[in-house]
Chimera marker file (.cmm) of the C-alpha trace (Angstrom):
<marker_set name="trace">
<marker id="1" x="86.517" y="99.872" z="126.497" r="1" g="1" b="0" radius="0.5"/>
<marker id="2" x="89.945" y="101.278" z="127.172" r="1" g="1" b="0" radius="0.5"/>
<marker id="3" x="90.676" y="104.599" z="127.741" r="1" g="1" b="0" radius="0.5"/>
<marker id="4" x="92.317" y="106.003" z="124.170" r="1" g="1" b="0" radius="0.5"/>
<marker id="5" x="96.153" y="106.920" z="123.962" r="1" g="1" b="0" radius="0.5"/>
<marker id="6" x="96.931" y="110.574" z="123.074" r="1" g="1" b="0" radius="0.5"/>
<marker id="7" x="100.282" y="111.527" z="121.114" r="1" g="1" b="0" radius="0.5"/>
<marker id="8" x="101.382" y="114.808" z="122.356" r="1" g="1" b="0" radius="0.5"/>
<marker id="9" x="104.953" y="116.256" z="121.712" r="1" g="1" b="0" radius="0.5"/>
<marker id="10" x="105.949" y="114.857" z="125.345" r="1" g="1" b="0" radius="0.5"/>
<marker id="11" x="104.926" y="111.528" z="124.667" r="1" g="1" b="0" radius="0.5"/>
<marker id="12" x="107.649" y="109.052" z="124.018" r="1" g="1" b="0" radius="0.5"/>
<marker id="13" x="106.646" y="106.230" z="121.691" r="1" g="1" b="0" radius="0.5"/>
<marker id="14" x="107.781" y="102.752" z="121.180" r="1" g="1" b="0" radius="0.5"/>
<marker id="15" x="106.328" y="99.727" z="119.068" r="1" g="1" b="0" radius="0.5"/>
<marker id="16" x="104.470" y="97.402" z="121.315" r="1" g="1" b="0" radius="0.5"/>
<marker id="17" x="106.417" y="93.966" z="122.550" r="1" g="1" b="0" radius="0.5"/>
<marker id="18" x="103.334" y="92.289" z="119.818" r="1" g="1" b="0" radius="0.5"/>
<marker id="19" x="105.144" y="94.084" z="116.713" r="1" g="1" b="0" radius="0.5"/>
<marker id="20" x="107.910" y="93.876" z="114.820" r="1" g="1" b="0" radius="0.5"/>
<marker id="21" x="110.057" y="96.234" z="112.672" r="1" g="1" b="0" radius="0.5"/>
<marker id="22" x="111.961" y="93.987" z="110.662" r="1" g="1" b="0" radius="0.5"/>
<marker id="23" x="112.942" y="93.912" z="106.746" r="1" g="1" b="0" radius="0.5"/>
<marker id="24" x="111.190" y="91.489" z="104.834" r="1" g="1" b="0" radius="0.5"/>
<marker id="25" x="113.689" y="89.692" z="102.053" r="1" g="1" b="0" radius="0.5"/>
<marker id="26" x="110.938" y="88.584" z="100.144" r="1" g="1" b="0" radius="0.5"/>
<marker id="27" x="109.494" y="92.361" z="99.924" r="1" g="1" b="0" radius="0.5"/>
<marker id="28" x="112.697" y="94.156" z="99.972" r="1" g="1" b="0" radius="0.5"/>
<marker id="29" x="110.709" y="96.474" z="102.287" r="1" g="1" b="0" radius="0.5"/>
<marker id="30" x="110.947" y="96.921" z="105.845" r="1" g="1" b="0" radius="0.5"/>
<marker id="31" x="107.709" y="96.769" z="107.395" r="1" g="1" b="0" radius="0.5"/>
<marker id="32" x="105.643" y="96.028" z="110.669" r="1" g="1" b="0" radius="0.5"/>
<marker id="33" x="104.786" y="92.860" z="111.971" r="1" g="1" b="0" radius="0.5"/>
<marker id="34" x="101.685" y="92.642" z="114.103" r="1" g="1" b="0" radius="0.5"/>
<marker id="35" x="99.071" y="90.250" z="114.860" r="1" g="1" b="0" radius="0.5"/>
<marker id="36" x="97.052" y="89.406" z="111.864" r="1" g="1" b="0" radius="0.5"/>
<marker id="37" x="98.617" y="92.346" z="109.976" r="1" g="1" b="0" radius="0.5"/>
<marker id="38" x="101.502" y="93.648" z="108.150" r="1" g="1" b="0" radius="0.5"/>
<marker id="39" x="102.195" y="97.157" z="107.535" r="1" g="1" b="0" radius="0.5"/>
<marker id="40" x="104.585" y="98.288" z="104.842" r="1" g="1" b="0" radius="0.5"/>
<marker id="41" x="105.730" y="102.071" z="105.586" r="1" g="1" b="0" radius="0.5"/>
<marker id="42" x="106.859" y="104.612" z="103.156" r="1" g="1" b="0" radius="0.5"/>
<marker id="43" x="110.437" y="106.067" z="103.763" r="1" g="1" b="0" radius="0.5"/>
<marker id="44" x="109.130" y="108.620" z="105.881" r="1" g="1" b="0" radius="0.5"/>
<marker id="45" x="107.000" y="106.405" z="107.912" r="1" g="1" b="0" radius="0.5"/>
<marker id="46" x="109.351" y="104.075" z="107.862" r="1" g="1" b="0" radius="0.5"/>
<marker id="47" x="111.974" y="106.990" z="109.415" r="1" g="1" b="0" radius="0.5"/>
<marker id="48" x="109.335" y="107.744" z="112.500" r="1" g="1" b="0" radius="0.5"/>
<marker id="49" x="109.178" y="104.229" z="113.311" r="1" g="1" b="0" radius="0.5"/>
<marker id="50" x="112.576" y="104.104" z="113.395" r="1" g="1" b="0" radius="0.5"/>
<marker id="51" x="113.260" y="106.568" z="116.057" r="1" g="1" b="0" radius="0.5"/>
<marker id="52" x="110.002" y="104.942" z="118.536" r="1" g="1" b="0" radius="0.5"/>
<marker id="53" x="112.601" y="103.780" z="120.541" r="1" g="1" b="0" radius="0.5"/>
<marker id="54" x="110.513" y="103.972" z="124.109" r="1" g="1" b="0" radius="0.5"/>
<marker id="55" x="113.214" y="106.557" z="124.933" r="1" g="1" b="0" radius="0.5"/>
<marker id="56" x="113.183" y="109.734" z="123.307" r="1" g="1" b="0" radius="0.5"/>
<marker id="57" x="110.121" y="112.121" z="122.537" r="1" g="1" b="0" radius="0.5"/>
<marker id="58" x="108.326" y="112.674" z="120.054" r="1" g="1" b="0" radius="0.5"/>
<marker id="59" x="109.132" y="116.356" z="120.079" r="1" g="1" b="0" radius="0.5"/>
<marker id="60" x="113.081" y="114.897" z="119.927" r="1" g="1" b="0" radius="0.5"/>
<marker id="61" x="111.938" y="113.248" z="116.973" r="1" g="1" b="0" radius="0.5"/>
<marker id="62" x="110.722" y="116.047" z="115.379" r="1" g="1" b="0" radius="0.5"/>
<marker id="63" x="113.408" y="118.041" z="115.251" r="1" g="1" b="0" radius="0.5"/>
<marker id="64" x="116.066" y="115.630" z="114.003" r="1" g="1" b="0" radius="0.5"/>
<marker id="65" x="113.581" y="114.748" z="111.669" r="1" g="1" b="0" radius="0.5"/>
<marker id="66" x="112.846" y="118.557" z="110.433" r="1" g="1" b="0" radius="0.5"/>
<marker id="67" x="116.647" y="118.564" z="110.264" r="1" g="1" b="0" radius="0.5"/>
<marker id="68" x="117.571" y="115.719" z="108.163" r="1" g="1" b="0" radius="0.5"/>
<marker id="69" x="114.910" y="116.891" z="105.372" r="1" g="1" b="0" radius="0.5"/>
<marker id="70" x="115.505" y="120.586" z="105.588" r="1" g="1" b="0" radius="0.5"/>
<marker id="71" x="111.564" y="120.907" z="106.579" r="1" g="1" b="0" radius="0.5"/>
<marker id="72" x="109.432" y="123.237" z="108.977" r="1" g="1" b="0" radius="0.5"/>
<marker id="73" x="109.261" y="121.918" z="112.834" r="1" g="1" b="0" radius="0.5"/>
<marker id="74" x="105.802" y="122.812" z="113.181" r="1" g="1" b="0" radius="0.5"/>
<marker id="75" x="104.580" y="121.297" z="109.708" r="1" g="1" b="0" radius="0.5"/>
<marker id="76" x="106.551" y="118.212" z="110.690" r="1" g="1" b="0" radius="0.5"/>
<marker id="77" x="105.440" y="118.107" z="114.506" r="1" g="1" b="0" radius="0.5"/>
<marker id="78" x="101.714" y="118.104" z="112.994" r="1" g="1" b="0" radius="0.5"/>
<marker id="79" x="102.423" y="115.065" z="110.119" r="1" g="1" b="0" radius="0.5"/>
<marker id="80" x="104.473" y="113.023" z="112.869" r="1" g="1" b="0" radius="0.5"/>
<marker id="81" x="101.757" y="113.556" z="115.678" r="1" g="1" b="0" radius="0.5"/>
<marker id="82" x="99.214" y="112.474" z="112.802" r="1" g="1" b="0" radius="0.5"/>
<marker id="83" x="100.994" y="109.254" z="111.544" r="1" g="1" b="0" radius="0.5"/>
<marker id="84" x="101.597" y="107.969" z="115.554" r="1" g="1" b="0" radius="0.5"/>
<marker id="85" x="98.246" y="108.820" z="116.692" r="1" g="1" b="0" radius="0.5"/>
<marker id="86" x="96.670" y="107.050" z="113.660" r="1" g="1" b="0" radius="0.5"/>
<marker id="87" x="99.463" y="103.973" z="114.548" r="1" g="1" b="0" radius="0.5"/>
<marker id="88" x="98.083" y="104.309" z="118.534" r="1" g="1" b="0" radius="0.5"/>
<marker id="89" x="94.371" y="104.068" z="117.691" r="1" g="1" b="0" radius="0.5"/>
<marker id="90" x="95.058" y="101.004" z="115.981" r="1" g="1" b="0" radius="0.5"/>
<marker id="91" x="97.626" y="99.651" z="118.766" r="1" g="1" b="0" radius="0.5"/>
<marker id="92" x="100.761" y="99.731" z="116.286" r="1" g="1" b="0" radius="0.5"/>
<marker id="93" x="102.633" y="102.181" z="118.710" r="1" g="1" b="0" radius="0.5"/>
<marker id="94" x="102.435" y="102.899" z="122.523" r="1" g="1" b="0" radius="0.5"/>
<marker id="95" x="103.629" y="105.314" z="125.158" r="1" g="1" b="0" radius="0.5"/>
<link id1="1" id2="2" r="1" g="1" b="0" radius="0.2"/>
<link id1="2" id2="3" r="1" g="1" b="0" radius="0.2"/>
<link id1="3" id2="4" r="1" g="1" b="0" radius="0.2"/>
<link id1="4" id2="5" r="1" g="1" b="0" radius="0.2"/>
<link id1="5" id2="6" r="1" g="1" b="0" radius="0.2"/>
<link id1="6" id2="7" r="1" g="1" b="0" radius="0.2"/>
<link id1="7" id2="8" r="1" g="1" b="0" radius="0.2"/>
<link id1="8" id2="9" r="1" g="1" b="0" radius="0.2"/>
<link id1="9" id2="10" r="1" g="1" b="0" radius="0.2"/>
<link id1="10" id2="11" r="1" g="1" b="0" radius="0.2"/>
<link id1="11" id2="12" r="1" g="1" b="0" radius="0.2"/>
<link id1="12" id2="13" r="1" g="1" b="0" radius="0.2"/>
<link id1="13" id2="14" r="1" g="1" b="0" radius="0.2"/>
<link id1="14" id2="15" r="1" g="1" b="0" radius="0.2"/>
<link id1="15" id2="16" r="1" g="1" b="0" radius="0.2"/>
<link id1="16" id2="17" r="1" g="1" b="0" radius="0.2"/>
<link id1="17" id2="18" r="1" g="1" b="0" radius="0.2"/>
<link id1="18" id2="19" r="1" g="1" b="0" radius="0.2"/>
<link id1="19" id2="20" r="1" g="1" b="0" radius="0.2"/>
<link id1="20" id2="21" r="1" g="1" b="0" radius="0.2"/>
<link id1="21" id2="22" r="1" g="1" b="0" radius="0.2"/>
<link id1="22" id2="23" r="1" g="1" b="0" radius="0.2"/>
<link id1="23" id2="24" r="1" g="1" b="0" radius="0.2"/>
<link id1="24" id2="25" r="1" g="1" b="0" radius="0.2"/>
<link id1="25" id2="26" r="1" g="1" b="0" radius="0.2"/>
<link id1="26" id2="27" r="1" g="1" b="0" radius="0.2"/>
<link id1="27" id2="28" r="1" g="1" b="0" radius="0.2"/>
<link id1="28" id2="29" r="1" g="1" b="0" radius="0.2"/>
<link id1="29" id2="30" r="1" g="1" b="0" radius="0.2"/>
<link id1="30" id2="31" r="1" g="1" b="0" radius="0.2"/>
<link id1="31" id2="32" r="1" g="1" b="0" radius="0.2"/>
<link id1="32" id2="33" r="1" g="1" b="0" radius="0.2"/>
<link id1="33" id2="34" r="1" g="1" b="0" radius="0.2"/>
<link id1="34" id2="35" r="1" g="1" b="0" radius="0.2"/>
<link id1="35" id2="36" r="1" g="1" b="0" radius="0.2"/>
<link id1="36" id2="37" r="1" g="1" b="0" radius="0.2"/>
<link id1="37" id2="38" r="1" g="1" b="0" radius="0.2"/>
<link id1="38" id2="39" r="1" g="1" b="0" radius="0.2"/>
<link id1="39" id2="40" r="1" g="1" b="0" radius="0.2"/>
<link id1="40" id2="41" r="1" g="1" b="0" radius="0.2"/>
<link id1="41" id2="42" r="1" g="1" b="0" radius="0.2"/>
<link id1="42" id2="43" r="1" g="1" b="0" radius="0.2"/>
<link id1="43" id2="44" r="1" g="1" b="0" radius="0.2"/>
<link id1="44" id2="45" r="1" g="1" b="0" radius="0.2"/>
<link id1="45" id2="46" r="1" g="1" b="0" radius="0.2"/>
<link id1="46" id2="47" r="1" g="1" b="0" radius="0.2"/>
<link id1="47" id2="48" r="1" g="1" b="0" radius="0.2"/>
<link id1="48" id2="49" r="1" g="1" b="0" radius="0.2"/>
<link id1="49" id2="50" r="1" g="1" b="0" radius="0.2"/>
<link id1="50" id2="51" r="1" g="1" b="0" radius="0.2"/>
<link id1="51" id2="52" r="1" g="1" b="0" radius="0.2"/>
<link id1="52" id2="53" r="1" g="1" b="0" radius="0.2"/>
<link id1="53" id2="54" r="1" g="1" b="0" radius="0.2"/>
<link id1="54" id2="55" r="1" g="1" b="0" radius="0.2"/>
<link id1="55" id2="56" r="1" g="1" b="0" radius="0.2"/>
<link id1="56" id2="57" r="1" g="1" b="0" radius="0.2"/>
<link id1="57" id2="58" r="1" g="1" b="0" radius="0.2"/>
<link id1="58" id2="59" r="1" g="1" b="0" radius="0.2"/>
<link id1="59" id2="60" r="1" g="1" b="0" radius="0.2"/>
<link id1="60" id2="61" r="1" g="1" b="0" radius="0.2"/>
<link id1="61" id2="62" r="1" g="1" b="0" radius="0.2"/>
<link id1="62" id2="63" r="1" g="1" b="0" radius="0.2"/>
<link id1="63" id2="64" r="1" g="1" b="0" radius="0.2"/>
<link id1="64" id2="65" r="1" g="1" b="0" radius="0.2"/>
<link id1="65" id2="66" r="1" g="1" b="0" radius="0.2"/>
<link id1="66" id2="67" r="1" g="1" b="0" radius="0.2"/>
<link id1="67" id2="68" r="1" g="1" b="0" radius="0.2"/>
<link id1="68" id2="69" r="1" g="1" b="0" radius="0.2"/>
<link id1="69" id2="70" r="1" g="1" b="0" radius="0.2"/>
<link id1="70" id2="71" r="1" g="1" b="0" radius="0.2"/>
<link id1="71" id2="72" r="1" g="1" b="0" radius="0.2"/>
<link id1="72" id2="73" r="1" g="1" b="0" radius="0.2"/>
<link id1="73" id2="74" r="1" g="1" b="0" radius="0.2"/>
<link id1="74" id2="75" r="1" g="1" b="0" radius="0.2"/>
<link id1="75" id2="76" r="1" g="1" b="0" radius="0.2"/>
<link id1="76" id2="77" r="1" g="1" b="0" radius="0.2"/>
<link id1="77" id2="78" r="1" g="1" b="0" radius="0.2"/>
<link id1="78" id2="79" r="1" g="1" b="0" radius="0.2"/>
<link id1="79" id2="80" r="1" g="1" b="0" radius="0.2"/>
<link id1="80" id2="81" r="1" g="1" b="0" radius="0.2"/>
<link id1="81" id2="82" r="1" g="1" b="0" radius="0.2"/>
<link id1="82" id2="83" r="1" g="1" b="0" radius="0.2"/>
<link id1="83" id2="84" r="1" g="1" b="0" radius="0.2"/>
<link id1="84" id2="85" r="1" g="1" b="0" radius="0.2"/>
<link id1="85" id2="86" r="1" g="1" b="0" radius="0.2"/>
<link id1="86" id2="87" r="1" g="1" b="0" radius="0.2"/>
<link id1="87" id2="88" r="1" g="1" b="0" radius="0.2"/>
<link id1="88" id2="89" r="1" g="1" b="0" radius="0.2"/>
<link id1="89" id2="90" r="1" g="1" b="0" radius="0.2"/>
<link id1="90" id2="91" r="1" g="1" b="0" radius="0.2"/>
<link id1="91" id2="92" r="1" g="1" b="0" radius="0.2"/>
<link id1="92" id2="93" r="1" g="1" b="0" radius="0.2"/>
<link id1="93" id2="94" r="1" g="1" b="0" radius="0.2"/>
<link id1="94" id2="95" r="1" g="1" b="0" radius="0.2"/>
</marker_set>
C-alpha cells in the first residue's frame, strides 16, 4: 500500500496526467474526467480545481481565493485543504 499524500499549505497541487478538467456540452457543467468516474464540481470546487496548476501553492491559492469572495484566509485555508485532501485520497489531485 502506498504511502498517503498530505495537503499542507506548501503543497502545490495539480490534476493527475489520468484526469481531465474539461466542460461537458451535454451537461453544461465543467467537470472531472477520471478513470471510471466523473466528478461534477460546484462553483467553488470547480474554482480550486482551476488554480491546481502544478505551479503555485496551495497557500497562493488561498489567498486569491479569500480575495475574490471577500472571505476569511484561515476559514478558507481549512475548506480548500479539506476539498484537495479528500480529492488526494481518492487520486483526483497530486503534488
Amino acid at each position: 500500500m502506498s504511502e498517503r499524500t498530505v495537503i499542507a499549505a506548501a503543497s502545490v497541487p495539480r490534476l493527475p496526467a489520468h484526469a481531465r478538467l474539461r466542460f461537458d456540452k451535454a451537461r453544461e457543467r465543467w467537470v472531472v474526467l477520471a478513470p471510471e468516474r466523473v466528478i461534477v464540481p460546484d462553483e467553488i470546487a470547480l474554482a480550486i480545481l482551476q488554480a491546481c496548476d502544478g505551479a503555485v501553492t496551495v497557500e497562493t491559492i488561498c489567498e486569491r481565493l479569500a480575495t475574490q469572495y471577500a472571505a476569511p484566509l484561515d476559514e478558507v485555508r481549512r475548506d480548500v485543504i479539506e476539498l484537495l485532501q479528500d480529492l488526494a485520497d481518492k487520486g483526483t489531485i497530486v503534488v
